[in-house]
N, C-alpha and C positions, 0 to 999 in steps of 0.2 A: 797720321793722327785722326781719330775720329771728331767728329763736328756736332754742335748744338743741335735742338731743334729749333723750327723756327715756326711760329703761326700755326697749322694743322696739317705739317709735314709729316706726323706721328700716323695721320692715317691714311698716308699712300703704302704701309704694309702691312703685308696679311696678316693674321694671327691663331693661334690656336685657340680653342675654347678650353678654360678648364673649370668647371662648376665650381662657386665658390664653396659650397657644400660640404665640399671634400678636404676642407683645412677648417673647417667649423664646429663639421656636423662630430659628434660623438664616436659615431660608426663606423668612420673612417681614421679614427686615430692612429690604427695600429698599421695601416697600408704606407709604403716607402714613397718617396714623395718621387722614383722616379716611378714608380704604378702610377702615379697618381698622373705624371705627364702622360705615360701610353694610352691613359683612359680619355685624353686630349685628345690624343694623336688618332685613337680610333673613334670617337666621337666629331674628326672633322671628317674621316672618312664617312660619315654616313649620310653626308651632303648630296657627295657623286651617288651612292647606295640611292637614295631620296628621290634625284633628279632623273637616275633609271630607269625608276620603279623597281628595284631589286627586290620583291616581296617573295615568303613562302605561302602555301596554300594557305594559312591563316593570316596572312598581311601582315606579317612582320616584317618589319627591313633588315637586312643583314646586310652587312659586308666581306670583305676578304683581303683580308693583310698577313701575309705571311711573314713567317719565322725570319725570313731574309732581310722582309722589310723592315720588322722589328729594329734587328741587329742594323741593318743602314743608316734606319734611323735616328736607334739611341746611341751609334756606335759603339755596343756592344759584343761581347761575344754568346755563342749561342745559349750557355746555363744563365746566364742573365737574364736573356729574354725570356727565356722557358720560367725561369723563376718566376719574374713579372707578370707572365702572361696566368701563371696560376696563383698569386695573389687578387688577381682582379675575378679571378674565376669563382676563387675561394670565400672572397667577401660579396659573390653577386654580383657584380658590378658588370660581369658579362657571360655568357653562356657558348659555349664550342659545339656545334653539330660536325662530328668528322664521317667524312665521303668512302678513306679509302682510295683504291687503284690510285696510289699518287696523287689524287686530289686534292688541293689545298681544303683546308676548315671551311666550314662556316660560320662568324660572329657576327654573336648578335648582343648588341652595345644593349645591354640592361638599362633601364631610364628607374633610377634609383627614387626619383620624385613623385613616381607614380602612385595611387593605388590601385593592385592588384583584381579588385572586388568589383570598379569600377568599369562599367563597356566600355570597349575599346571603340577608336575612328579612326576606320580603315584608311577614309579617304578614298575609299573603293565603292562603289552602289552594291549590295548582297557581295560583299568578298571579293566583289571582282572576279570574275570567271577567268580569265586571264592571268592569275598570277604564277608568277614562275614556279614551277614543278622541279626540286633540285634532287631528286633520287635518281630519276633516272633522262639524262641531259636527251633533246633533242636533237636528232640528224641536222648538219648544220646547215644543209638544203632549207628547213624549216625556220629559220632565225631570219630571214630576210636578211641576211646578210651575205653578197654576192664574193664568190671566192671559187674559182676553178682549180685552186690547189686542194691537196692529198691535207686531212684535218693534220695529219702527223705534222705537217711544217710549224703548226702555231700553238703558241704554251698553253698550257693548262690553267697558268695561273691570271691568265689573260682573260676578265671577266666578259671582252667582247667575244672570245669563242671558245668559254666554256659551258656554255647552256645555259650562262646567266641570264641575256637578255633577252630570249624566248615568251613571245607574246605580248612584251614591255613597249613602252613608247618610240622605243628602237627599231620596232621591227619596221623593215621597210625603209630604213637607212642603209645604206650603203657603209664597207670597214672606216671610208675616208672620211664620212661625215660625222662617222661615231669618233674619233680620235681627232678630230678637231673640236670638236665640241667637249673632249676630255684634254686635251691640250690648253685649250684656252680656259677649263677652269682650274687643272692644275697648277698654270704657272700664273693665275691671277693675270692676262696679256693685261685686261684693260689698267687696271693698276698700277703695272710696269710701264705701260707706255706714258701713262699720265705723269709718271715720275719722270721719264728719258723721253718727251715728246720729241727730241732731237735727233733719236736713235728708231723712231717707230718703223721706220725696211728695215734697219739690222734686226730687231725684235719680230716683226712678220715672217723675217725669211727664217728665223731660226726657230717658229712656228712648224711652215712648212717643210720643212727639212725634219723635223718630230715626225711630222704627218707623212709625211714623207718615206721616210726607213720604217715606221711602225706598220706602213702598209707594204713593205716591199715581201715577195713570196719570194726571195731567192733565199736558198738553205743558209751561205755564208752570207755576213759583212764586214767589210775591211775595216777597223778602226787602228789608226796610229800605226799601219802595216801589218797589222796582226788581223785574222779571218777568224770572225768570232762569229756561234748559232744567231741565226737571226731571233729566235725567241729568247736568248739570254742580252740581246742589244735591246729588244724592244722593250725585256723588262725592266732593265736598266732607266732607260730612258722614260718610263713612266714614271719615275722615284722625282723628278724631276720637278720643283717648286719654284716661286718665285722669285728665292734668296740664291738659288743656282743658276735662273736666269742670269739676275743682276750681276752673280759673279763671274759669268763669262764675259757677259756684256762688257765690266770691268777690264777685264783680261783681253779682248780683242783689242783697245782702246789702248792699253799699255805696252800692247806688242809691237816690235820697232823691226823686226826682221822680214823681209819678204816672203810670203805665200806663196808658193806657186799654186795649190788645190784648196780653194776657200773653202770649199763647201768640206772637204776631207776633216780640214782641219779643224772647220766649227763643229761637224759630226762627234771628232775625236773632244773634241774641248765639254762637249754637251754631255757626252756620255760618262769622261773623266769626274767633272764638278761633282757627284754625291761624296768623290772617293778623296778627292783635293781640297775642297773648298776652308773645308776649319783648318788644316792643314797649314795652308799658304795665309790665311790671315793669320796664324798665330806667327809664322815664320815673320809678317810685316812687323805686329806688335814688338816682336823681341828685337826685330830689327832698330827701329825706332826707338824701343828703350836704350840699346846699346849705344845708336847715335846722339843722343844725352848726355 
């Protein structure tokens, strides 16, 4: 059974943003109210875009959420999102640059509140001479991003090594530093520890174990027995929030059987949670209703 709030327990978690606008304004009437969550969904992604400096020659920020992501996220199938994804397109609300060669999109989250007419701030001094160049990506020699592997091993849609961070605040980090610093905004760490102060090593270590496989260069990785690409485990595990923390975290705490391979199994447990998680709480709820 789920529990009260108590005090300002409400804001030990994350949330999405959804401009109240878009249930007000006029203009938005005729958009489905689950567009109206993806325009959430890609308006938090422009945090991490933000904090990259993920700009084009003209300092816009874009992001990069794919079709996958969509579907993981609204747990839909793929004409749903495709739907979605061109209502928000349709009313403005966002704009698609496509790459090509298998390359994911690029959006860019429309700021509906703006005027047009009005100069922009770059937050850049003249443009910024530095802004990433996404036509034609740099040699990954040039990313300041250290890696003696063949680019083939690492995805495409991995914004650390596809030409995204090129010249950005990044450069000059190291893959490890980049992915911990994306890890720990991902899953909200400090948040989650503030909630589980009691659990803060199991939450560290299941950190580093992120950071960990996201930086490994071996072609396969073992999950749950099974040898899956390492660039389909790492993207997996970037989908990875602070509701999928908590729900492992949950589920290590409930598990009464013996481990033999902790780290195997927290791997497998981590990378499962996008695919389990509503899943097994509904499985509790009906549970409990039936124990009634």
């Amino acid at each position: 059974m789920t529990d009260y709030f108590y005090g300002g327990q409400a804001d030990l978690f994350s949330f999405y943003r959804l401009p109240k606008a878009l249930f007000v304004d006029p203009r938005f009437r005729g958009i489905s109210a689950e567009a109206k969550i993806l325009y959430g969904l890609l308006l938090d992604r422009m945090g991490l875009s933000t904090k990259n400096g993920w700009l084009d020659d003209a300092g816009r920020v874009y992001i990069i959420f794919t079709m996958e992501e969509i579907m993981s996220s609204l747990y839909c199938a793929d004409n749903k999102a495709t739907k979605l994804m061109k209502e928000l397109e349709g009313c403005g609300l966002i704009e698609r640059k496509r790459r090509g060669l298998g390359k994911p999109n690029l959006i860019y989250v429309k700021n509906f509140a703006s005027d047009p007419s009005e100069p922009r701030d770059q937050n850049r001094e003249n443009n910024d001479s530095r802004a990433v160049k996404t036509a034609t990506p740099e040699p990954l020699k040039s990313r300041g991003i250290k890696n003696n592997q063949n680019n083939t091993d690492l995805s495409d849609t991995d914004p650390f090594f596809s030409g995204e961070t090129a010249g950005t605040e990044a450069e000059g980090k190291d893959d490890r530093a980049l992915y911990q610093d994306y890890f720990s905004d991902q899953i909200n760490l400090d948040s989650v520890i503030a909630s589980n102060p009691d659990d803060e090593d199991m939450l560290r270590e299941m950190q580093e174990l992120l950071v960990d496989t996201a930086c490994s260069h071996r072609k396969m990785i073992r999950i749950a027995g099974d040898d899956k690409p390492t660039e389909v485990v790492r993207g997996q595990l970037m989908k990875l929030n602070s509701d999928h923390i908590r729900f492992v975290l949950s589920c290590m705490k409930e598990n009464t059987t013996q481990v033999r391979n902790m780290r195997q199994y927290l791997l497998a447990s981590l990378y499962n949670a996008p695919m389990t998680m509503h899943s097994s709480y509904a499985a509790r709820v009906q549970h409990d209703l039936n124990a009634k």
